[in-house]
C-alpha positions as CSV (number, residue, x, y, z in Angstrom):
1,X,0.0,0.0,0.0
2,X,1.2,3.5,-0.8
3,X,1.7,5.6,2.8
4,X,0.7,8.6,0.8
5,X,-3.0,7.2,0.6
6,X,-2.8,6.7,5.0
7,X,-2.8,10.4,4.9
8,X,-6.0,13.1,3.5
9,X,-5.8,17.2,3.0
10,X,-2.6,17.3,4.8
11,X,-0.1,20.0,5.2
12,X,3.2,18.1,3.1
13,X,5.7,18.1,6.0
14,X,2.8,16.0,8.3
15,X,2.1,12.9,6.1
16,X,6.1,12.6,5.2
17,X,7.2,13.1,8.6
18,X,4.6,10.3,9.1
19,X,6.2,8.4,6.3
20,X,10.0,9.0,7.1
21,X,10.2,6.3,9.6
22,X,8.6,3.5,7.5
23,X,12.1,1.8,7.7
24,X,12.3,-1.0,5.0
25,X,16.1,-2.0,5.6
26,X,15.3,-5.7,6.3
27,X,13.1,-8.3,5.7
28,X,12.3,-9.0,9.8
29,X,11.4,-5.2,9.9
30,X,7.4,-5.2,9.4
31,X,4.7,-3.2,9.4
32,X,2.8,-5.5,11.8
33,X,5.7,-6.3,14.1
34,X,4.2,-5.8,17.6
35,X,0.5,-6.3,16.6
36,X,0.8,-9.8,18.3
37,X,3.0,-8.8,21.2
38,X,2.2,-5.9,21.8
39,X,-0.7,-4.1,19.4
40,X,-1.0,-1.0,21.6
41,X,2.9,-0.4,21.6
42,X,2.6,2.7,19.2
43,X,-0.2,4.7,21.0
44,X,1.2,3.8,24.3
45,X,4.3,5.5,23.1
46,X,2.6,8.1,21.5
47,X,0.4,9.3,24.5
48,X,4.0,9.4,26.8
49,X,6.0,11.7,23.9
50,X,2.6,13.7,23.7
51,X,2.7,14.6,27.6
52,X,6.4,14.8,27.7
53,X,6.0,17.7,25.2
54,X,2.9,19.4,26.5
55,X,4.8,20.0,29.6
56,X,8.0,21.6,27.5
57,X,7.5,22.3,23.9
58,X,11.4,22.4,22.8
59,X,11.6,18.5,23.7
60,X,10.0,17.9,20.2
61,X,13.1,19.2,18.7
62,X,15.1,17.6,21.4
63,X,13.6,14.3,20.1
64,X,14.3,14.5,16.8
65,X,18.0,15.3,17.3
66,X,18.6,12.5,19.8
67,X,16.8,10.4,16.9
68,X,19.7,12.3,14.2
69,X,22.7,11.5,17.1
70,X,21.9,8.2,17.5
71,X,21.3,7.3,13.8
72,X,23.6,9.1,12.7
73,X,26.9,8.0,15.0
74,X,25.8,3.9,15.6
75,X,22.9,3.2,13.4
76,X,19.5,3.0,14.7
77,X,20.7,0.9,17.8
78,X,19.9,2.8,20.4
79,X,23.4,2.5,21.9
80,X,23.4,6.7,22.5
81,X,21.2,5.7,25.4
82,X,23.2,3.7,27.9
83,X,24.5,5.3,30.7
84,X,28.5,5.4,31.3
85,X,29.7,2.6,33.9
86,X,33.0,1.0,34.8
87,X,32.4,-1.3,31.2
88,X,30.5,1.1,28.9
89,X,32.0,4.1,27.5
90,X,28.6,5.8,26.9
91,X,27.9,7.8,23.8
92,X,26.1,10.7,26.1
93,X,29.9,11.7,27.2
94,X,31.0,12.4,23.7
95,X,31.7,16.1,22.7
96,X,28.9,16.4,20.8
97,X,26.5,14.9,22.9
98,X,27.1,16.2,26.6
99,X,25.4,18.7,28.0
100,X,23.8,19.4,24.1
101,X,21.4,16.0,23.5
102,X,18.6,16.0,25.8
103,X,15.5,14.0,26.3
104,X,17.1,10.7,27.5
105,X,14.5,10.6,30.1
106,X,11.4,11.3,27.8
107,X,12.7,7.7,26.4
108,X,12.9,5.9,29.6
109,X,9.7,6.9,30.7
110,X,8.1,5.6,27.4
111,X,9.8,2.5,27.6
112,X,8.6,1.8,31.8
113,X,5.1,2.7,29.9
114,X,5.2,-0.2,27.3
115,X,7.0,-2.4,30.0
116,X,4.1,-2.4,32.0
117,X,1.8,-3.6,29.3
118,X,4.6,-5.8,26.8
119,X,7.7,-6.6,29.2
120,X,10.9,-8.0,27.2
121,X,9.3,-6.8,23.8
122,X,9.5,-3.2,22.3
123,X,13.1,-2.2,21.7
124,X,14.0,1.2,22.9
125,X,15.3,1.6,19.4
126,X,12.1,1.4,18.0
127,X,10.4,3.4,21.3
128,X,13.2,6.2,19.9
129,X,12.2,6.1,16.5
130,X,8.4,6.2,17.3
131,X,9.3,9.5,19.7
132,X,10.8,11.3,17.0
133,X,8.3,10.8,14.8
134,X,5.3,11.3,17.2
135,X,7.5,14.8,18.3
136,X,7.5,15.6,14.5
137,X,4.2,15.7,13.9
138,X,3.4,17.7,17.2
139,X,5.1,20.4,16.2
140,X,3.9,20.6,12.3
141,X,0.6,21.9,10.8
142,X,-2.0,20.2,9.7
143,X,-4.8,17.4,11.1
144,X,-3.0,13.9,11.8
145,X,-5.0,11.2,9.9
146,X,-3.6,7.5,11.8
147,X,-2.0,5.2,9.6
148,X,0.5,2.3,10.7
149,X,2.2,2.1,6.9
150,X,5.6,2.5,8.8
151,X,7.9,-0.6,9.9
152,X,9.7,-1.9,13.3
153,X,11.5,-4.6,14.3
154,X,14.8,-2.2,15.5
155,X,17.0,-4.2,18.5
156,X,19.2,-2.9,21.0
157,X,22.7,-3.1,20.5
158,X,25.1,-4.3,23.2
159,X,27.9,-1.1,24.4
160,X,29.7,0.4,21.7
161,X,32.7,2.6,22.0
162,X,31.7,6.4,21.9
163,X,31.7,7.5,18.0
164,X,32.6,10.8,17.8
165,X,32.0,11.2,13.7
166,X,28.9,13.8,13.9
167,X,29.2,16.9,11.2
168,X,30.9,20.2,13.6
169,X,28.7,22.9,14.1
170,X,31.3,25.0,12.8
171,X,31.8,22.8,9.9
172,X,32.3,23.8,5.9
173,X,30.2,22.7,3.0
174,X,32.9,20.3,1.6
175,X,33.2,19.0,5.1
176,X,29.3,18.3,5.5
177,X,28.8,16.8,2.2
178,X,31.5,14.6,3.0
179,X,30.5,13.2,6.2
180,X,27.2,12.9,4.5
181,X,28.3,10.7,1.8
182,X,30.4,8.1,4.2
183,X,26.7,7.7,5.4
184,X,25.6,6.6,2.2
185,X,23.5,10.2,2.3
186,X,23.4,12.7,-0.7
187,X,24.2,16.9,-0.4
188,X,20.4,16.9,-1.2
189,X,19.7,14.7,2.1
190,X,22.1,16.4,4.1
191,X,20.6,20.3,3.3
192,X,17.4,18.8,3.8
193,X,18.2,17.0,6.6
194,X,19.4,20.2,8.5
195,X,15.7,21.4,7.8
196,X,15.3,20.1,11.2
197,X,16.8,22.8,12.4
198,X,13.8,25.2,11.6
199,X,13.0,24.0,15.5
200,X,15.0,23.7,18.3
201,X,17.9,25.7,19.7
202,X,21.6,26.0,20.3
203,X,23.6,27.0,22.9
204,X,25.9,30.4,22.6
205,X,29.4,28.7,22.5
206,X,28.2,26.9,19.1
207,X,27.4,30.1,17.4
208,X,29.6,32.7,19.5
209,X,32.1,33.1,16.9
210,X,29.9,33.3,14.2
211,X,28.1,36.3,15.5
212,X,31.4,38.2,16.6
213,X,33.4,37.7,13.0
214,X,31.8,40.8,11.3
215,X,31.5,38.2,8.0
216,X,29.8,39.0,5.2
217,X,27.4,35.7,5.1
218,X,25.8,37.0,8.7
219,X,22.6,39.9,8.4
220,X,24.5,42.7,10.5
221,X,21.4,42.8,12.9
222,X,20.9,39.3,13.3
223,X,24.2,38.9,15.0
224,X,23.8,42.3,16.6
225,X,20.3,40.7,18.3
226,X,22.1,37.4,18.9
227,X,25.5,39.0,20.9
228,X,22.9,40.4,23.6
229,X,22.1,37.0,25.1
230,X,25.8,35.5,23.9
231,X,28.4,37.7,25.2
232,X,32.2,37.6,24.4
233,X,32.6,35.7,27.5
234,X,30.6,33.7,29.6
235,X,26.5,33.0,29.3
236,X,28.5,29.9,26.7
237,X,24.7,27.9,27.9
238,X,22.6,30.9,27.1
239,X,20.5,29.5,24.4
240,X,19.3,30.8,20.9
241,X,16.2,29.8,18.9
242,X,17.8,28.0,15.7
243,X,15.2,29.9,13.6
244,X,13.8,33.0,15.0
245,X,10.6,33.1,12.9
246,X,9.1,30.1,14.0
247,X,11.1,28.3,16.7
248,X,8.7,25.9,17.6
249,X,6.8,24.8,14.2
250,X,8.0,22.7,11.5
251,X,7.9,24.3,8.3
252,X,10.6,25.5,5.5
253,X,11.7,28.8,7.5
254,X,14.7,27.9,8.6
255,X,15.7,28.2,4.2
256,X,14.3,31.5,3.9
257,X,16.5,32.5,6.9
258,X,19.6,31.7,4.8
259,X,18.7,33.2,2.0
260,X,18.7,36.5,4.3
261,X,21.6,35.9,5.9
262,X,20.4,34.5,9.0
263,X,21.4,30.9,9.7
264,X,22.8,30.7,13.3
265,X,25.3,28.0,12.8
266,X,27.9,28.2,10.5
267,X,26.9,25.1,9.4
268,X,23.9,25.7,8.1
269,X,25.0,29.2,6.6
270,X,27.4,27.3,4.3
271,X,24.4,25.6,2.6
272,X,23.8,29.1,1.1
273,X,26.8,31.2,0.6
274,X,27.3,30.5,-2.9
275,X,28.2,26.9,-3.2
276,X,26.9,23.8,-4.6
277,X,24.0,23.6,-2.6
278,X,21.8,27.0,-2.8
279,X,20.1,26.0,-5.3
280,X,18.7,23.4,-3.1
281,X,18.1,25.7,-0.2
282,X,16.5,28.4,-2.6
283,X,14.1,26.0,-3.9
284,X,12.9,24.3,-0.3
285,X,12.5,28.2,0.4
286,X,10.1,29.0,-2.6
287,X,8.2,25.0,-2.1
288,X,7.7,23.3,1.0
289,X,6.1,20.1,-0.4
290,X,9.5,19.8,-2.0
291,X,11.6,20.1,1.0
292,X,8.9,17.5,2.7
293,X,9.2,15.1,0.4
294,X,13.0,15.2,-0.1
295,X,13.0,15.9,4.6
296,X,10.8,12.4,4.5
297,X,13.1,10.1,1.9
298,X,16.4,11.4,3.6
299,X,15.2,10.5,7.0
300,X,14.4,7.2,5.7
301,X,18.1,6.7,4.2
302,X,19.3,7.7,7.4
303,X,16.9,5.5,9.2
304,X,18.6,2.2,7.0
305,X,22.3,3.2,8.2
306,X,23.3,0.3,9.7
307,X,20.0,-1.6,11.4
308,X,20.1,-3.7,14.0
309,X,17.7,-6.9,14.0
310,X,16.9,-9.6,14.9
311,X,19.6,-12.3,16.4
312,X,22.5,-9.6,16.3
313,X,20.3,-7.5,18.6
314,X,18.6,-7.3,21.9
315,X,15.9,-5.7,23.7
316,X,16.9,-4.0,26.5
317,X,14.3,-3.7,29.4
318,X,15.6,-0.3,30.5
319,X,17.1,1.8,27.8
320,X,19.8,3.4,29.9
321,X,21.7,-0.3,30.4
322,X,22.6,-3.7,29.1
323,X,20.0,-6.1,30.8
């Protein structure tokens, strides 16, 4: 069955956010995975991420990035969420995670949800990848029509050591392209990929020199509004809203803000400052169903970078440690 036909009069960023975790990697991942074990896995997950963001919006976007880290870094394994212990060199404690990726918790308190009803079943791989989507779609426009055209069957993985390979905030367009395509993942896929960051925010040391260098790629008031809550020195926590237009909604913003100038990392600057890639951003600026669609197949790449299933696997019982 098409996903597209799950979904009726939808704003184009809900029904492929819907669609970008349909994960067909392997044969043992299925649309129908838990319907046996556990058939009310998805909307006890669902309910969990719901509250967890009602209570603090910015944990959509907190989701969706731990969902990028630990894709990204491991495969969809889940490893990013075991805590450090005298054995396991945990993933949180690399530089680009501590004290920047958030919303382990949100996790573990889905997973003690489905453990109640399905103990030993769901993965908290697959508990991550439902969260980020469910956090996606809070956060877009539109009226949610259910559909279940998306597949599971993610394991655990047993401790990894701490990959450190994540694109730098401060990174150049070669640079992101490149650690793109060792990912199997396309320029296209990686400009629209940092779509994502039309929500969220970022914390004043990633973007301090940025707004300080006097550059020509940075709107001269933009940085002059962004040095009053980043000083010089210090306030190197104070946080920033990623796209100042609409911080909390996900829609094609975050493009137009480079085409004025206005990207807050200079890694997402570089996708418009004359290279390869502005043609890309300028067109997701002019179309957002184009920047869904290509936001929804990237995601789905990224989603098949190196699965974990079945026997090679396991299913952890808290997410935070090896059972």
């Amino acid at each position: 069955m098409n996903t597209f036909n799950c979904f009726k009069t939808l704003f184009p960023i809900i029904y492929l956010l819907l669609l970008l975790f349909h994960v067909p990697c392997d044969a043992q991942l299925s649309t129908t995975f838990y319907d046996r074990a556990c058939p009310n896995a998805s909307a006890i997950v669902r309910a969990s991420i719901q509250q967890a963001i009602l209570r603090e919006r910015r944990m959509a976007a907190s989701l969706i990035r731990l969902h990028f880290h630990y894709c990204f870094v491991q495969g969809c394994d889940a490893s990013i969420l075991l805590n450090e212990n005298s054995t396991i060199q945990s993933e949180k404690t690399a530089f680009p995670n501590v004290n920047s990726v958030r919303g382990y918790e949100v996790i573990e308190a889905a997973k003690r949800e489905v453990e109640r009803v399905c103990p030993g079943v769901v993965s908290c791989a697959d508990i991550l990848t439902l969260a980020a989507r469910d956090a996606s779609v809070a956060v877009s426009w539109g009226t949610i029509v259910e559909c279940e055209a998306w597949k599971k069957g993610l394991y655990d993985s047993q401790p990894f050591p701490a990959n450190t390979d994540l694109p730098s905030p401060s990174a150049g367009l070669d640079a992101l392209i490149s650690s793109f395509a060792n990912k199997g993942l396309s320029a296209r896929d990686m400009v629209a990929l940092s779509g994502a960051h039309t929500i969220g925010q970022a914390q004043c040391f990633l973007f301090r020199s940025r707004i300080n260098s006097n550059a020509i790629d940075i709107d001269a008031r933009f940085a002059s509004i962004r040095r009053r809550q980043c000083p010089q020195t210090g306030g190197d926590s104070n946080l920033a809203p990623l796209d100042l237009v609409t911080p909390n909604s996900f829609d094609n913003n975050y493009f137009k803000n480079l085409m004025q100038r206005k990207g807050l990392l200079q890694s997402d600057q570089v996708l418009f400052n004359g290279g390869s890639t502005d043609s890309i951003v300028s067109e997701y600026s002019r179309n957002p169903r184009i920047f869904a669609s290509d936001f929804g197949n990237a995601m789905i790449k990224m989603g098949e970078i190196q699965p974990l299933v079945g026997r090679n696997g396991i299913i952890r019982r808290t997410c935070s440690a090896i059972n």
